[in-house]
TIVO-2410 file (N, C-alpha, C; in nm, 3 decimals):
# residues 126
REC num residu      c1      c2      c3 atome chaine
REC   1      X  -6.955   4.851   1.232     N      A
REC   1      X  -7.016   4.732   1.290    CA      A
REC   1      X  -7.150   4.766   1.353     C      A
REC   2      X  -7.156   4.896   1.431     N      A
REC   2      X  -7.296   4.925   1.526    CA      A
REC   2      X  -7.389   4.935   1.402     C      A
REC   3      X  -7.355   5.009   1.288     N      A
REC   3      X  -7.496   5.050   1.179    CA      A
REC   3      X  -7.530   4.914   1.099     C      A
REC   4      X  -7.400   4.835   1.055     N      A
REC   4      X  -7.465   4.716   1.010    CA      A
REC   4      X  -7.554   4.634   1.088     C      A
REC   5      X  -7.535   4.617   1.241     N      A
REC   5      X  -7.567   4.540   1.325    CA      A
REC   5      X  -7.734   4.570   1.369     C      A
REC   6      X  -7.719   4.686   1.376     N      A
REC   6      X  -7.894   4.770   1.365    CA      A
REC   6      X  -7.945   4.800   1.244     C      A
REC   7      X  -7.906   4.791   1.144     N      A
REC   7      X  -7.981   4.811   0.983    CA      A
REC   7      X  -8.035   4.647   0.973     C      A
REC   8      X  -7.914   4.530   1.055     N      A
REC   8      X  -7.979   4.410   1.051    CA      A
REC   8      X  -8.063   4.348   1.092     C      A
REC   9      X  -8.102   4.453   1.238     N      A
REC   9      X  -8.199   4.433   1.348    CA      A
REC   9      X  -8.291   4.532   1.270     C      A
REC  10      X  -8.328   4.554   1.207     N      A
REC  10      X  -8.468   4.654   1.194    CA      A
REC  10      X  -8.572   4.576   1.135     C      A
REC  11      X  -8.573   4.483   1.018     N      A
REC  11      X  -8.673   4.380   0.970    CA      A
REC  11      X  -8.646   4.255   1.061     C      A
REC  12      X  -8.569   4.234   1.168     N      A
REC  12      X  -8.611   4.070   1.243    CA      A
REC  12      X  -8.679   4.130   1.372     C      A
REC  13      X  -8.633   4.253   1.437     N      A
REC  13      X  -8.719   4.298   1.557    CA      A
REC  13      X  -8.858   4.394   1.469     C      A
REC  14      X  -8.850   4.423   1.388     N      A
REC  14      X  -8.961   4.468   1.311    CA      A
REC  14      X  -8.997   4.608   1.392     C      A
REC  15      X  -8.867   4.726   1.397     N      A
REC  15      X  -8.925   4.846   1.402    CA      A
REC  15      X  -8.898   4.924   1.280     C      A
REC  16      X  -8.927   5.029   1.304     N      A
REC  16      X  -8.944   5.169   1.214    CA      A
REC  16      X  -8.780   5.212   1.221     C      A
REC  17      X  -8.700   5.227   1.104     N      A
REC  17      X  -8.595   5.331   1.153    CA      A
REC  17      X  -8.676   5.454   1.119     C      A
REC  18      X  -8.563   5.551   1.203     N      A
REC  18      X  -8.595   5.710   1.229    CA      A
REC  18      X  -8.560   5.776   1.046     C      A
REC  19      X  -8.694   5.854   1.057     N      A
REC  19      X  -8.690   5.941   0.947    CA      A
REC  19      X  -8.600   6.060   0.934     C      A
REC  20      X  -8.524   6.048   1.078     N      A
REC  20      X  -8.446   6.145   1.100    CA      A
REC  20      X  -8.274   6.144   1.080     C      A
REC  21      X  -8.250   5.962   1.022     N      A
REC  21      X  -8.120   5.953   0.981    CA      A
REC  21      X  -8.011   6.055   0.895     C      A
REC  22      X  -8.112   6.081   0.765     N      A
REC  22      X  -8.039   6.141   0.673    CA      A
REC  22      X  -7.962   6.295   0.748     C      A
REC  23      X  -8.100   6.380   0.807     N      A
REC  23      X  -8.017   6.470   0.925    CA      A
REC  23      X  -7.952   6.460   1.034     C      A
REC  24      X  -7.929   6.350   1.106     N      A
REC  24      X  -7.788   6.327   1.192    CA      A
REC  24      X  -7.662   6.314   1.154     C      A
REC  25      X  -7.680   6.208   1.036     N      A
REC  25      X  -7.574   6.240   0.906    CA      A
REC  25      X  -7.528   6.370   0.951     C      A
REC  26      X  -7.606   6.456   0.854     N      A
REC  26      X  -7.524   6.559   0.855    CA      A
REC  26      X  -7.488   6.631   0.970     C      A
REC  27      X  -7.591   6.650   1.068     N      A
REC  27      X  -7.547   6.755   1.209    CA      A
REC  27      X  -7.458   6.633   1.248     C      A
REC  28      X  -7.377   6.513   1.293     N      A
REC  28      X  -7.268   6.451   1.318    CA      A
REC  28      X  -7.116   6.502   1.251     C      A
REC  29      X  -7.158   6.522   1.099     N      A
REC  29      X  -7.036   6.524   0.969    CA      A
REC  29      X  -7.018   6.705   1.032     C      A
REC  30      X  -7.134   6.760   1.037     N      A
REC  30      X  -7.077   6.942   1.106    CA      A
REC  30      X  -7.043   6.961   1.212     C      A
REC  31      X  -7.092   6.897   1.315     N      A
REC  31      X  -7.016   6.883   1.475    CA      A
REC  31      X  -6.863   6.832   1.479     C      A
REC  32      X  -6.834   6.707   1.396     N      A
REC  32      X  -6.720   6.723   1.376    CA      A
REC  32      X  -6.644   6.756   1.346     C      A
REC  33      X  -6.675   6.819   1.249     N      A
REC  33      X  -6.607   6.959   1.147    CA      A
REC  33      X  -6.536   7.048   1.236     C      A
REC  34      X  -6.650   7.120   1.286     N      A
REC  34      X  -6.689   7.221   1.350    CA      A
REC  34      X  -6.590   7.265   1.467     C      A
REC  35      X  -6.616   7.112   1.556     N      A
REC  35      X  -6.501   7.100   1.672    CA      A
REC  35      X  -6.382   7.061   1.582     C      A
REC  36      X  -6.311   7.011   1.536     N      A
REC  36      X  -6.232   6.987   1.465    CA      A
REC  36      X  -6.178   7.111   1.434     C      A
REC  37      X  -6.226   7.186   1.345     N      A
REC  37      X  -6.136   7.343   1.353    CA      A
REC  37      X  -6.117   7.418   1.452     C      A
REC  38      X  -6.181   7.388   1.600     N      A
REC  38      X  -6.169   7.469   1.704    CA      A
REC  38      X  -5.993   7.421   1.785     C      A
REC  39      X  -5.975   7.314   1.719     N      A
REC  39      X  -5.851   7.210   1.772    CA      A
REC  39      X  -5.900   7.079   1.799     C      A
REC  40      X  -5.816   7.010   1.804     N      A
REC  40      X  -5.804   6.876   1.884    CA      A
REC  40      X  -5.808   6.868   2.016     C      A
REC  41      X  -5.818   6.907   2.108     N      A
REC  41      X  -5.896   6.950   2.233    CA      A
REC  41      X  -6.032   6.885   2.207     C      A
REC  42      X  -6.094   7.006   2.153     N      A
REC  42      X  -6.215   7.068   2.059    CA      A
REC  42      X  -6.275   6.879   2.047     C      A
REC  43      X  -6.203   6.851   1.977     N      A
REC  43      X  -6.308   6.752   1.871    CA      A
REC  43      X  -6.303   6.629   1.966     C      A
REC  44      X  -6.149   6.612   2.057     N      A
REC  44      X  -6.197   6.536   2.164    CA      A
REC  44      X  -6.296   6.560   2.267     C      A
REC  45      X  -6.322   6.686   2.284     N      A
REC  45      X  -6.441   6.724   2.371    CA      A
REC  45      X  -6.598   6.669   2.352     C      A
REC  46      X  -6.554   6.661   2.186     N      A
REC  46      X  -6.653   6.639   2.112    CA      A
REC  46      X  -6.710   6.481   2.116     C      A
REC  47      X  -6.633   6.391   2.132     N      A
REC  47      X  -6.587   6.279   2.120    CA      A
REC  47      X  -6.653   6.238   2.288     C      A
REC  48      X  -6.582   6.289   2.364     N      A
REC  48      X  -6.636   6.258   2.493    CA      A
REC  48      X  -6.803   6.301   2.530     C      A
REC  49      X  -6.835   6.402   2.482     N      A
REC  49      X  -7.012   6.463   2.489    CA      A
REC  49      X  -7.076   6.381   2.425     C      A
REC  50      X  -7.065   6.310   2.315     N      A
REC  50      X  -7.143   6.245   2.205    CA      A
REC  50      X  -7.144   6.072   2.284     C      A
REC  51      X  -7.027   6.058   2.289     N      A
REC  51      X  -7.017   5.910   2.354    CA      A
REC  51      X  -7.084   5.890   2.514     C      A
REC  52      X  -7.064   5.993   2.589     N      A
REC  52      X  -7.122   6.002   2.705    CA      A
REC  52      X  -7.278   5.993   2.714     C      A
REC  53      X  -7.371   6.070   2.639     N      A
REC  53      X  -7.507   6.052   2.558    CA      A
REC  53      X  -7.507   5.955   2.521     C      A
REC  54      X  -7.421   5.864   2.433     N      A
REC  54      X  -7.514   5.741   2.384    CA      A
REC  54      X  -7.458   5.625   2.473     C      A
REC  55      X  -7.358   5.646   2.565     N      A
REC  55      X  -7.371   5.568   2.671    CA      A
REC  55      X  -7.473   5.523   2.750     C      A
REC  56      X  -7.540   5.666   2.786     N      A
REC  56      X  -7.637   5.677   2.866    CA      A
REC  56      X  -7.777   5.626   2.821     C      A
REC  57      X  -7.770   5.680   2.660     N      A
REC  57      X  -7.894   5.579   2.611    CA      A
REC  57      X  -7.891   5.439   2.638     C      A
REC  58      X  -7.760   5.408   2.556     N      A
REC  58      X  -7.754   5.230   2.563    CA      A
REC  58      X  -7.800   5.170   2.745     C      A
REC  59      X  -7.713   5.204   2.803     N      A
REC  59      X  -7.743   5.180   2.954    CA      A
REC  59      X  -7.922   5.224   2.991     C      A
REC  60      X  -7.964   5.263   2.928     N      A
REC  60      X  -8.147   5.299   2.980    CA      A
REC  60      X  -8.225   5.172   2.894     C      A
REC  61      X  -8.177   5.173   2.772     N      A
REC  61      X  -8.246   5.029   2.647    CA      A
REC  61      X  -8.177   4.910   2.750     C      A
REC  62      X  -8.081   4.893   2.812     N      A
REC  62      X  -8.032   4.780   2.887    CA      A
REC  62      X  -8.129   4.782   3.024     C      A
REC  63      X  -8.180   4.856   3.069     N      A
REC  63      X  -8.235   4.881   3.175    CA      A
REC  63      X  -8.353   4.822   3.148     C      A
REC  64      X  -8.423   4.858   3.068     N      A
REC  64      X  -8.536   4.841   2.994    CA      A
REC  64      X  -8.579   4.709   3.026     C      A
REC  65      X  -8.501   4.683   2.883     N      A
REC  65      X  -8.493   4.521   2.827    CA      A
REC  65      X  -8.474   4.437   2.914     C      A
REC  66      X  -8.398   4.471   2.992     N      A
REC  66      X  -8.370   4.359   3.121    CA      A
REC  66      X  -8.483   4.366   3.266     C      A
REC  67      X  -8.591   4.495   3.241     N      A
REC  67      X  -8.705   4.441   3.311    CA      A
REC  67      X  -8.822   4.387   3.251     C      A
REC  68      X  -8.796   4.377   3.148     N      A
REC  68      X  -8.928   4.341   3.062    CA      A
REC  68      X  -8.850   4.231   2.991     C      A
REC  69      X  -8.889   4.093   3.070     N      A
REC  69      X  -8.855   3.947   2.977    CA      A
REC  69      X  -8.715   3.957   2.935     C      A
REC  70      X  -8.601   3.955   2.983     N      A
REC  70      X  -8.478   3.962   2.969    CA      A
REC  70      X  -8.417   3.857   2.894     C      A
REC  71      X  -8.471   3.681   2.917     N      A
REC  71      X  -8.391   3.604   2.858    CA      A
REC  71      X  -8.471   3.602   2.710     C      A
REC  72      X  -8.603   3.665   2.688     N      A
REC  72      X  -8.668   3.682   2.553    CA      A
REC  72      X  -8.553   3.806   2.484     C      A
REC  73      X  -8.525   3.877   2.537     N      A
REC  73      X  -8.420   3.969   2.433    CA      A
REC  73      X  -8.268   3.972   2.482     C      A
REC  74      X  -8.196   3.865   2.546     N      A
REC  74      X  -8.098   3.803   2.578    CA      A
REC  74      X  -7.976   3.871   2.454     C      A
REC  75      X  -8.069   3.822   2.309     N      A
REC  75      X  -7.949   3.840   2.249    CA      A
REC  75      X  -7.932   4.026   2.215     C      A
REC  76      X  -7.977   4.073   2.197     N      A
REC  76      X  -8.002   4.255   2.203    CA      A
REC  76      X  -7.951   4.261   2.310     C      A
REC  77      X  -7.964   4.252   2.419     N      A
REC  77      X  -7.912   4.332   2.573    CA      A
REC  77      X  -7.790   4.283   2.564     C      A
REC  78      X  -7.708   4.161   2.525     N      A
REC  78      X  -7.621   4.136   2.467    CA      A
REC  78      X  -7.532   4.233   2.369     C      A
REC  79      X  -7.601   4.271   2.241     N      A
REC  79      X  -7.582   4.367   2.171    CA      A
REC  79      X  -7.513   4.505   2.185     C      A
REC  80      X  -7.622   4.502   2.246     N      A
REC  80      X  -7.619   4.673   2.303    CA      A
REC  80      X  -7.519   4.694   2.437     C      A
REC  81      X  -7.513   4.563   2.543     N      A
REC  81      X  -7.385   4.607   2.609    CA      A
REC  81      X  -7.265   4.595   2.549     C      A
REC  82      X  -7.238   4.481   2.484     N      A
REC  82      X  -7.093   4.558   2.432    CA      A
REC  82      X  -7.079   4.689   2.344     C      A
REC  83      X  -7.224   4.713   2.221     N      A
REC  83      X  -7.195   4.836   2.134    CA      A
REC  83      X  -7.133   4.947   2.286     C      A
REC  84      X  -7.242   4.940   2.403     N      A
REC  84      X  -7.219   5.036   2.514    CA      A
REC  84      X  -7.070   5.084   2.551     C      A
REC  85      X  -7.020   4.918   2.566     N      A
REC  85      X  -6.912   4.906   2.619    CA      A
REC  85      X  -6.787   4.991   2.516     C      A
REC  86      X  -6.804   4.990   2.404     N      A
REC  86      X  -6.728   5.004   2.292    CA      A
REC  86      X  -6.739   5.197   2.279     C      A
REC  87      X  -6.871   5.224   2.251     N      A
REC  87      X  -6.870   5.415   2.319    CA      A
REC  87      X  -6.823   5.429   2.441     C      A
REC  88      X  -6.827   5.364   2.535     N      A
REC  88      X  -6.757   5.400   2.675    CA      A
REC  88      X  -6.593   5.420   2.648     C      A
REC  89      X  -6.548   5.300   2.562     N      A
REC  89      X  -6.410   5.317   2.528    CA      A
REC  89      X  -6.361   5.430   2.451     C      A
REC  90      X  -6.424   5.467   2.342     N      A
REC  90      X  -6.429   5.593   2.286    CA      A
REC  90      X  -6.423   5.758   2.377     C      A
REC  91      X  -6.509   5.706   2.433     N      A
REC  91      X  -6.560   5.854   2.568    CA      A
REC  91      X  -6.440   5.854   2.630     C      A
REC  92      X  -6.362   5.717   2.666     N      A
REC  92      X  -6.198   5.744   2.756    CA      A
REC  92      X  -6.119   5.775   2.679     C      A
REC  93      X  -6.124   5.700   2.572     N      A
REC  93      X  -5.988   5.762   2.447    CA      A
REC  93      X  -6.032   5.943   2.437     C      A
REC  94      X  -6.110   5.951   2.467     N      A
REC  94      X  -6.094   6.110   2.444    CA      A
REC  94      X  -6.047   6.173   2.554     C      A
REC  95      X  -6.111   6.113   2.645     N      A
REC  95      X  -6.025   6.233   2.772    CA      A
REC  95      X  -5.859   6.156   2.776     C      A
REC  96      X  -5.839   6.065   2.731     N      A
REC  96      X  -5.669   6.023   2.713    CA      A
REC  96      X  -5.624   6.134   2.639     C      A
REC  97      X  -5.696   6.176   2.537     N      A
REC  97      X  -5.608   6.261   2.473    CA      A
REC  97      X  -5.638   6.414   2.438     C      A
REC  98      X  -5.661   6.453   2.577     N      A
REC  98      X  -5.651   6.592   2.653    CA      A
REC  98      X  -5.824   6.701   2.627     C      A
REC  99      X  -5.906   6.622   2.612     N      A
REC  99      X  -6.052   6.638   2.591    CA      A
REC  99      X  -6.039   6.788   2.712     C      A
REC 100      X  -6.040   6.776   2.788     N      A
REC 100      X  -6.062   6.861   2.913    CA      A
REC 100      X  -5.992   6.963   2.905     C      A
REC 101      X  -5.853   6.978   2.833     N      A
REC 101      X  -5.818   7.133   2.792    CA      A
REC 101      X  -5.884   7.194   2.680     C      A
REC 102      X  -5.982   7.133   2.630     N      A
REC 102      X  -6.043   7.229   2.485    CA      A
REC 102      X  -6.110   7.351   2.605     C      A
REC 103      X  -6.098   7.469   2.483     N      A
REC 103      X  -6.184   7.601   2.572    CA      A
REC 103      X  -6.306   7.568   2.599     C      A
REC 104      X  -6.313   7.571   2.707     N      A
REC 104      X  -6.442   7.619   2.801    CA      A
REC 104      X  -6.500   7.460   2.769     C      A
REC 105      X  -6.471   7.386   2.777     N      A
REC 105      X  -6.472   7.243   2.810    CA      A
REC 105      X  -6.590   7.213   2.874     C      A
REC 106      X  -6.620   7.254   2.947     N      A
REC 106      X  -6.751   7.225   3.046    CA      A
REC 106      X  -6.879   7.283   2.969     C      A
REC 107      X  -6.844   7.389   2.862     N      A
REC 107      X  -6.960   7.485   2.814    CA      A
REC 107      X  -7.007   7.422   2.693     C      A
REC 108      X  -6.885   7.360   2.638     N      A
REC 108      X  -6.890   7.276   2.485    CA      A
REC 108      X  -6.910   7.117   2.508     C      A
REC 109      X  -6.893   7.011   2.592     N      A
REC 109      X  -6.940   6.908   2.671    CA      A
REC 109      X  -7.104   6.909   2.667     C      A
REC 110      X  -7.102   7.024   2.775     N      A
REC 110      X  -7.276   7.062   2.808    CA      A
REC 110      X  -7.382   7.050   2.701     C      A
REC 111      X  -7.316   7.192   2.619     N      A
REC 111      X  -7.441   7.196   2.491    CA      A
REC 111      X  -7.422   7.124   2.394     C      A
REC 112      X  -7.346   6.994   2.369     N      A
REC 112      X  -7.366   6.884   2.247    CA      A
REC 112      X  -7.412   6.767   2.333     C      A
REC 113      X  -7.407   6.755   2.472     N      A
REC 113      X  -7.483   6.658   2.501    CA      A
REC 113      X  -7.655   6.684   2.502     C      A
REC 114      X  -7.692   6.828   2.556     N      A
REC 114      X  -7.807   6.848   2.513    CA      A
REC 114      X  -7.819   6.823   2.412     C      A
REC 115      X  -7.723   6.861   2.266     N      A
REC 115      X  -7.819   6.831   2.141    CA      A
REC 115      X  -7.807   6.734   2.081     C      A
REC 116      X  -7.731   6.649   2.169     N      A
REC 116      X  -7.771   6.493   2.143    CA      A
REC 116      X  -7.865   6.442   2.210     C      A
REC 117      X  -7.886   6.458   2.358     N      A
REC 117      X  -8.025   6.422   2.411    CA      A
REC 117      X  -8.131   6.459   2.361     C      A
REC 118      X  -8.125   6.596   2.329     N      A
REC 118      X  -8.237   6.637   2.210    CA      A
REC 118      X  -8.273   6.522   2.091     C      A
REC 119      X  -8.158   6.516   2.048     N      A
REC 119      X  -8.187   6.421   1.884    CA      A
REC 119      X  -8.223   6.307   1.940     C      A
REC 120      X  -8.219   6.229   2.021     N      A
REC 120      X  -8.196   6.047   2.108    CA      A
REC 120      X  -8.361   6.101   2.118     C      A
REC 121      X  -8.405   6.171   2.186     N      A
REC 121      X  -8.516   6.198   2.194    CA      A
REC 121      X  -8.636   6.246   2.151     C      A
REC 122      X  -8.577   6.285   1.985     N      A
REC 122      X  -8.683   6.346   1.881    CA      A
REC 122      X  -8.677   6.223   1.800     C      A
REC 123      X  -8.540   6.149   1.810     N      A
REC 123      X  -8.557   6.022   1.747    CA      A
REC 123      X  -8.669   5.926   1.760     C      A
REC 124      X  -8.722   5.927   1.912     N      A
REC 124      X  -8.766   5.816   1.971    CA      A
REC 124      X  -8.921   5.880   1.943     C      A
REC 125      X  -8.990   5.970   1.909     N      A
REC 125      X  -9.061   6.065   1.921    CA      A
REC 125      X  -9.102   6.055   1.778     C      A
REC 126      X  -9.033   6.040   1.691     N      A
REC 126      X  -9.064   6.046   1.516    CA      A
REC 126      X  -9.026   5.893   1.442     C      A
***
């Protein structure tokens, strides 16, 4: 629903998608992998770092949008809080199902939210 919903928004708000899709693709499809063979811990850890990042994006584009002419993009800030709301739910289903015992939890959390803030931010950049 989120990619149809933004592939639909790209010719009526008239931006650029990122040239950088085809490689999130894949660094997403290997992070999951990746954690995934470490355990289920692991991939919920994974689950909670990734969702926590694009929480945080969505909540900054809501921030945004809602100081700059709010009832002009009413229906987007709309959008984007429930997509928000919907990764937030994701980010809890993971710690429901034991996210915080994967090894070293705090070390593997840490460095995929950097390299998602990284990507959110090379995105916005290219």
């Amino acid at each position: 629903e989120h990619l149809a919903t933004f592939n639909k928004y790209i010719p009526e708000y008239r931006v650029r998608p990122t040239a950088l899709l085809p490689i999130w693709h894949v660094a997403g499809y290997a992070l999951g992998a990746g954690t995934a063979l470490l355990g289920k811990e692991a991939a919920m850890a994974c689950t909670v770092a990734v969702e926590s990042s694009i929480t945080e994006h969505y909540n900054k584009q809501i921030r945004e949008l809602s100081t700059d002419y709010p009832e002009k993009h009413e229906k987007l800030i709309a959008t984007l809080s429930k997509f928000r709301d919907d990764e937030q739910e994701h980010h809890d289903t993971g710690l429901e199902h034991d996210a915080e015992k994967a090894p070293a939890y705090q070390l593997l959390t840490a460095a995929i939210k950097v390299g998602c803030d990284g990507a959110i931010w090379l995105t916005e950049k290219i």
